[in-house]
N, C-alpha and C positions, 0 to 999 in steps of 0.2 A: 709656259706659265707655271710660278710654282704655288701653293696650295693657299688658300683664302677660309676665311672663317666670317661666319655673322652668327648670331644669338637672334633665338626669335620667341614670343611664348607661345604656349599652348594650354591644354588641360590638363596637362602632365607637368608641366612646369616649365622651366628654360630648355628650350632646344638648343645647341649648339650644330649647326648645321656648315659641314665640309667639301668644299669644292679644289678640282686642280682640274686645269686642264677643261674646263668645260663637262666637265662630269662631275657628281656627286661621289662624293669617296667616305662621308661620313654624316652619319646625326649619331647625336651622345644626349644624352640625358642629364640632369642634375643628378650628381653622385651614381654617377654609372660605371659600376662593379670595377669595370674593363675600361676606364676612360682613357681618352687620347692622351699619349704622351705631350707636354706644352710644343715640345717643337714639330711633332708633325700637323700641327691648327694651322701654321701662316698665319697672315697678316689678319687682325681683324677687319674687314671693310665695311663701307655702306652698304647694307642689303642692294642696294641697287647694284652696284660695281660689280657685282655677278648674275647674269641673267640665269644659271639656273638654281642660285640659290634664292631669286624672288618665284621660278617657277616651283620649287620646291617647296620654299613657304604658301604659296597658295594652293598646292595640291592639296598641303599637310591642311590647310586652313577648309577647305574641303571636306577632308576626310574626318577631321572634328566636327565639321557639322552636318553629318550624314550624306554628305550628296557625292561621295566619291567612294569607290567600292574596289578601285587598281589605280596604281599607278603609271606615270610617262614622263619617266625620267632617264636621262643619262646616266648609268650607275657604272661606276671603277672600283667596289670595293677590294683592299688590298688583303690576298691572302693564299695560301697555296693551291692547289690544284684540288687537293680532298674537299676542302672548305667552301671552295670555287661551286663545286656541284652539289653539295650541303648546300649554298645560298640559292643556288638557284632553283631545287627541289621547294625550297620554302617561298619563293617566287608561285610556286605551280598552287599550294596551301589555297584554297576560294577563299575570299571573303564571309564571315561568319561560321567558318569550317575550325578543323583542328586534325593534326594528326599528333601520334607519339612518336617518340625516338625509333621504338621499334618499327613503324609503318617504316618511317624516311630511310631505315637501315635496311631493311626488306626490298624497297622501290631502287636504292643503289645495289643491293645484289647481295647483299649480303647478312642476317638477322644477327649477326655478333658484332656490328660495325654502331648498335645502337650507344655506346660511351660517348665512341667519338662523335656519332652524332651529336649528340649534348655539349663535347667540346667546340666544335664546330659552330652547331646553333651559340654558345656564348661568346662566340668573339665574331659572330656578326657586328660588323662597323656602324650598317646601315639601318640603325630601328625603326620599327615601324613601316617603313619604307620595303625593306625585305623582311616579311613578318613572321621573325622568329617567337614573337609572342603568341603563335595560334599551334606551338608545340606542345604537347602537356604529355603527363606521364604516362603511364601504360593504361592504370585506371582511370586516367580521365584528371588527375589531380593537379595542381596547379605547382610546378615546379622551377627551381630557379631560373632567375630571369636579371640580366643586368642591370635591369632600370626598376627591379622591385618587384615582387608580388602584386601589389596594390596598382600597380600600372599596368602589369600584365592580366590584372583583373579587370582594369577599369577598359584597356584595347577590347579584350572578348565580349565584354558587356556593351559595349560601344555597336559593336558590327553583329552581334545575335546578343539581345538579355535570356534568351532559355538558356545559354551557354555557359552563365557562370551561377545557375540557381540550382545547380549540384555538383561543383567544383569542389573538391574538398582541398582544404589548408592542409 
């Protein structure tokens, strides 16, 4: 099968939501930083014409209205083996939690590997989904994020409000 697209909204705005293969390989955001090249999207189709991009629209539809705290999805994000275990570390991140680049670079083995974590965490494919948005800075600060501050403000607000009531810009 090769790759498929549907648009869906949310609170954040347009999802653009990536399927191949029966796995998820991307959600993108409106004007996000890192957005997908046009030809790796596929075909736009009927949300339906992919079963897990309607499960993944109702996870996401879920998780905007409080009642979903992880997700159970089929995930293929495409990237190398460093990134690989960068996503999945952000995978491990609870729900209403946060770590910094330095934690994720100490947890893989390493406390000078925190750059590339940052690189890493931004060319996550799958936002939200793999929640590069519960990264923040060393002090706690809210730091770039592909689909914006104001979105990365509004995820951690969403999953803890104590969370972003001493975030600093």
């Amino acid at each position: 099968m090769s790759a498929v697209h549907a648009v869906i909204p949310s609170p954040i705005g347009l999802l653009t939501l990536v399927a191949d293969g029966g796995a998820l390989t991307a959600v993108y955001m409106e004007n996000h930083r890192r957005g997908p090249a046009p030809d790796t999207l596929g075909a736009q189709v009927p949300l339906d014409a992919a079963a897990v991009l309607v499960r993944t629209r109702d996870q996401l539809g879920e998780y905007f209205a409080g009642d979903r705290r992880e997700f159970d999805l089929p995930l293929a994000p495409a990237g190398n083996p460093f990134r690989q275990r960068v996503w999945a570390l952000l995978q491990e991140i609870p729900f209403g939690a946060t770590r910094s680049y330095g934690d994720l670079a100490r947890e893989l083995g390493d406390k000078n590997l925190a750059q590339a974590v940052g690189s890493a965490n931004a060319r996550n494919p799958v936002s939200v989904i793999i929640p590069c948005h519960r990264v923040v800075g060393a002090a706690g600060a809210l730091t770039g994020y592909a689909g914006g501050l104001q979105r990365k403000h509004f995820l951690l607000g969403l999953e803890d409000p104590r969370q972003v009531q001493d975030v600093l810009f």
